[in-house]
N, C-alpha and C positions, 0 to 999 in steps of 0.2 A: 128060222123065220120067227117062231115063237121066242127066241128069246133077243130080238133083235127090239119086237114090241116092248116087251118086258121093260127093258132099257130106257126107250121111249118116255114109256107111262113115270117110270120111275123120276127121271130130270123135268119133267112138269109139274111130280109132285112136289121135287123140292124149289122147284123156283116160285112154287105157290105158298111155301110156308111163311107165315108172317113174320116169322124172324128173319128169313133170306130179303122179304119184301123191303124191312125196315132197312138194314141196313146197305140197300141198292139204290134207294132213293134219298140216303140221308145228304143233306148239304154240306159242304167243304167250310169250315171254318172263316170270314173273312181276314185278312191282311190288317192291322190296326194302321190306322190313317200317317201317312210318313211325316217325321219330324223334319221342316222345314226352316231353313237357318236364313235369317235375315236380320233386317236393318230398319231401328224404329226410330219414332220421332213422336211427339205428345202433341196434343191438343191445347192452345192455352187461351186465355181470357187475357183481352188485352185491347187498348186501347188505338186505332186503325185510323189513317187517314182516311176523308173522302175525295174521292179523284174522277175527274174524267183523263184518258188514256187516248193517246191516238199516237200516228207516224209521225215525224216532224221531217224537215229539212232547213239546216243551217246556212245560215241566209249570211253578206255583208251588212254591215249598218251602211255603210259607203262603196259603192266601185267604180274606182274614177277611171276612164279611158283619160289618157295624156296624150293630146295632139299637139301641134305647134302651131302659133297663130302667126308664122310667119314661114316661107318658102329656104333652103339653103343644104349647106350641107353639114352634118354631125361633125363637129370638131372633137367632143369628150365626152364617154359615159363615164357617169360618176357613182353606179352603184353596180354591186354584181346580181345576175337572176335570182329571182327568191327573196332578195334581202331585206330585213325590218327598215325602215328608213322613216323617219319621223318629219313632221308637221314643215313643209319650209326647205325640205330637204333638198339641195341640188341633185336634179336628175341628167340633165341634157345640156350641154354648151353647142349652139348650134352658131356656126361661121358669120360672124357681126361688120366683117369686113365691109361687104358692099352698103349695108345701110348709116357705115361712118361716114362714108363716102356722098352718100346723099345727103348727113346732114351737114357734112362741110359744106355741100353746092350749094344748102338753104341756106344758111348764115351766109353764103357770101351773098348771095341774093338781095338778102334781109340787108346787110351794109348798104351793098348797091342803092336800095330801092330806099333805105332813109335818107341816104344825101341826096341823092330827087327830090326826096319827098320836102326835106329842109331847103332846097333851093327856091322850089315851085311855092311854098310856103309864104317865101320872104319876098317873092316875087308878085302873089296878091295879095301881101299885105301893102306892097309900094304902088300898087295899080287902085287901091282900095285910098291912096292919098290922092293921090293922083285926079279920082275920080274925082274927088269933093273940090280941086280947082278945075273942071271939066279938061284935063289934058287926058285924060281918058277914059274912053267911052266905056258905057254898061254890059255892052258886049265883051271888051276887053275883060272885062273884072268878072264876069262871071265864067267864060271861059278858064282864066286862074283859076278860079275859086274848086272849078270841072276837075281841073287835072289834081289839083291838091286833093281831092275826094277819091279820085281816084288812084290815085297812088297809096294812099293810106289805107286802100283793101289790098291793094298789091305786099304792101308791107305785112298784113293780117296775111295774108296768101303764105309769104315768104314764111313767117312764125307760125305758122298749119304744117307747113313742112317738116319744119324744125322740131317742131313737135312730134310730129310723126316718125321720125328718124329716128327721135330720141324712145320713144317707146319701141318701135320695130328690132333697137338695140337691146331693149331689156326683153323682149319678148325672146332674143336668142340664148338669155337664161331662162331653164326651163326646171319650176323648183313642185314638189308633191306638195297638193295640196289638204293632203290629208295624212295624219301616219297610218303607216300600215304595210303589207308583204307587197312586193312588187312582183310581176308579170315575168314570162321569159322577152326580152329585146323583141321590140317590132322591129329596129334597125341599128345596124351596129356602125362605130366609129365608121365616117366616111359615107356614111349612105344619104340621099338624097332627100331631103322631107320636103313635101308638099302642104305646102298654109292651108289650114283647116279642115288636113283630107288624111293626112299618115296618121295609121295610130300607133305611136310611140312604144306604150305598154301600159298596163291597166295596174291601180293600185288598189288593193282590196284593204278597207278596214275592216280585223279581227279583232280587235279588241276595244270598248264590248263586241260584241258580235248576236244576233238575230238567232232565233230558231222560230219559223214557222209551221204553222200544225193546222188541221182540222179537225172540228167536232161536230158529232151532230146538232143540228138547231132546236132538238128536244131541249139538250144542255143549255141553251143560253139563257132562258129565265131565270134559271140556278143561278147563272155565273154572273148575270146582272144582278140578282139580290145580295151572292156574295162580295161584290167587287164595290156594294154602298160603304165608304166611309174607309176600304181600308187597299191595299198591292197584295193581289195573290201569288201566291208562291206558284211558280213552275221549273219542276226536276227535268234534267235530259240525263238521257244516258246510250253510252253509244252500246251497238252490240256484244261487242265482246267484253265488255264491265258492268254489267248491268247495275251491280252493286254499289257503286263508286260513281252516282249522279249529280250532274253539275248543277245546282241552284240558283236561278234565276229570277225575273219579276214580269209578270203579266204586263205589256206595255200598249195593245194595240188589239182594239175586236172591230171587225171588219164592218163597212156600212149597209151592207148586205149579204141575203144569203143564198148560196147557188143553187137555183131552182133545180137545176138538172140532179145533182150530188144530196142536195137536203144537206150542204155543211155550210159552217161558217168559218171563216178564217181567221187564226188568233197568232201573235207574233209575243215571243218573252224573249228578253236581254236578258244576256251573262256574261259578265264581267272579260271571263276567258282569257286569265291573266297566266295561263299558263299554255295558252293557244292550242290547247286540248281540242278546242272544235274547230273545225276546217269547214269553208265553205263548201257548199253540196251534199256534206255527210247528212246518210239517213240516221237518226235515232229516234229511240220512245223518250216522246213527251208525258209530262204528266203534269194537268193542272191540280191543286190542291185548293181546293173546298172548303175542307174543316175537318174534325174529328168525330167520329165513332166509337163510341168506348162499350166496354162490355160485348167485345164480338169475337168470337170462336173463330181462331186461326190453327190449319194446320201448314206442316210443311209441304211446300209446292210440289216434291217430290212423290209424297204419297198419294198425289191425286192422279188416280188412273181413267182413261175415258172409253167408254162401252157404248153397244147400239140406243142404250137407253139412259144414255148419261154420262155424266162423270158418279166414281166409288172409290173407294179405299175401303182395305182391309183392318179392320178394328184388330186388337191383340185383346183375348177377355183377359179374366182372371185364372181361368185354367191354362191359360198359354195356347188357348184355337185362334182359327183365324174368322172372324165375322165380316160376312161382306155387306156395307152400306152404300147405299145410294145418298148421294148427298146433293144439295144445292148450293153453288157456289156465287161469291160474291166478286170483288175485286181483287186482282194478284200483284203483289209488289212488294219489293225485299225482299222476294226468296220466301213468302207465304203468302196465304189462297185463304180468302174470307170465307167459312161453310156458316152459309146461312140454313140449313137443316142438317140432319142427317147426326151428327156427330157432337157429342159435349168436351167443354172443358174438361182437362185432367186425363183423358183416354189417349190409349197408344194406338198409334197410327202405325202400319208397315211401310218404311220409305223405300225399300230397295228388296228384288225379292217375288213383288206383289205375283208375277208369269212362274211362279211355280206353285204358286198357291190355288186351292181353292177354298169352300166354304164347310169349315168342320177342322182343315187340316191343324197339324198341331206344328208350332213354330217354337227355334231357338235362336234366342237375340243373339247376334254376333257381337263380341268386344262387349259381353253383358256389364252395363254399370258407364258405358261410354254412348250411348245415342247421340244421336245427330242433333235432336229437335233439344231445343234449352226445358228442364221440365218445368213446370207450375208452379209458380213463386220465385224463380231466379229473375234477378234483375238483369234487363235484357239492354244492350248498346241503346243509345240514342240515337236518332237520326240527323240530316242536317238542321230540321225543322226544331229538332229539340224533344222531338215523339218519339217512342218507342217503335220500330218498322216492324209489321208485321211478321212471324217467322223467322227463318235463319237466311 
């Protein structure tokens, strides 16, 4: 028992020594912060459109429904579904038969009713001599005179008809009144048209062609002080090109603004000589303003967004990663206006940014190749003739 104590006392004295103490509570070394391999892009100074941004939809400038103004049946289509078909174009030969037929019966009419008209004629004229030796009465003569009156609207009757006939005939050519893509058939060879009730097939003008858009009504003072004296430029671009937008001209701002929405409605032509836009298609509109020079753009990519913003990860001098909070301005061309946060000349992380955090130390992949153009490269032009923001 006594030496059981003994034991005891002893491993309490040594776990009390302050050499045993020190090194039971000393700290583990930490792990040096991991070298993180990503993908940069720069910060540059650069010259920036000013824009307002909204949804568009690509509108026709024309879409004609093609009825028939006359009843019969389809003799000939003369174009295939889809097809371009220009200004004047025969579309429909519609069965002119029966309305030859009526204008024969008017012309014979019209014969008919002149030699009446030329007998009844000659007839007070001879009752009109007649009178002045009283071999016939007043009565006489103006009866003649009745029927000559009236036969001569019969003749106007006859030439109404003939008239009619003759247009009813043209009207069974049926030509596009506008160029542009045709419709699929409302009715195919043989089928019945109803005057002023069948719709044939619709022809849409694309070229120019329309894109409609809204903005808020904030924007319109703007867009009325810039639209004094000159045609603003407006970019489409569909989704899947963003890069590659079609250039247009501001044609139409709307006479009101919708109370309900707070927008106004704004309409730009393009040419769309390569029928690139189709009616219905959504795309980003962009009206163009004017320029901003001296404005810090990064690459789109390196903008990442948090419960308390948008940030990107700065790259310093030591090769860490710095996280900024930044304020952003307009996005377009593939770069993002930072109105704070970030100068000129600094490296942005473009790809990468989810394994990072703040301190970590980063290696550029493909070092000497970045994404972003650095500070001082002369950057593409745009279609405007301006340098676009970014890559």
């Amino acid at each position: 028992m006594k030496t059981l104590v003994a034991v005891v006392v002893l491993a309490v004295c040594c776990l009390g020594c302050p050499s045993n103490r020190k090194t039971a509570s000393a700290p583990a070394t930490p792990p040096p912060p991991p070298e993180v391999p990503v993908t940069v892009g720069h910060a540059v100074q650069e010259t920036v459109l000013e824009v307002v941004q909204s949804l568009g939809t690509v509108q026709t400038v024309n879409a004609m429904p093609i009825t028939s103004r006359v009843g019969g049946q389809i003799r000939k289509v003369h174009f295939t579904e889809g097809q371009f078909v220009e200004k004047d174009a025969l579309l429909f030969t519609i069965d002119s038969d029966p309305f030859q037929e009526q204008l024969n019966q008017a012309e014979a009419f019209r014969t008919r009713d002149l030699a009446r008209l030329k007998f009844l004629t000659t007839e007070a004229k001879r009752l009109e001599q007649l009178k002045k030796t009283d071999v016939a009465s007043q009565s006489d003569l103006d009866r003649a005179l009745a029927e000559v009156a009236a036969m001569e609207a019969t003749v106007l009757a006859d030439e109404a008809e003939a008239k009619q006939a003759r247009l009813n005939i043209a009207f069974c050519t049926i030509q596009s009144p506008v160029a542009g893509r045709t419709s699929a058939y409302g009715l195919n060879e043989g089928g019945i048209v109803e005057a002023n009730k069948t719709q044939l097939l619709v022809v849409n003008q694309i070229k120019p062609i329309h894109v409609a858009f809204p903005v808020p009504e904030r924007s319109l003072p703007e867009i009325q002080r810039r639209m004094k004296g000159r045609t603003l430029e407006v970019r489409a671009s569909l989704p899947d090109a963003p890069d590659k937008p079609h250039v247009g001209k501001l044609v139409f701002v709307d006479n009101a603004i919708d109370t309900q929405s707070g927008m106004i409605l704004l309409k730009a032509e393009f040419p769309n000589d390569d029928e690139t836009l189709w009616p219905g298609q959504f795309v980003h509109a962009t009206l163009v303003l004017g320029e901003k020079p001296d404005t810090v753009v990064v690459p789109e990519a390196a903008v990442q967004h948090g419960q308390k913003g948008a940030y990107v990860f700065v790259v310093n001098s030591e090769m860490a990663a710095e996280f900024r909070q930044i304020t952003l301005g307009v996005t377009q061309d593939g770069g993002v206006e930072v109105l704070a946060g970030v100068k000129a000349g600094e490296t942005v992380v473009t790809d990468g940014q989810n394994k990072l955090k703040k301190g970590f130390k980063v290696k550029v992949k493909g070092a000497g190749q970045e994404q972003a153009t650095p500070p001082g490269e002369k950057k593409q032009e745009s279609a405007s003739g301006k340098a676009p923001p970014g890559n």
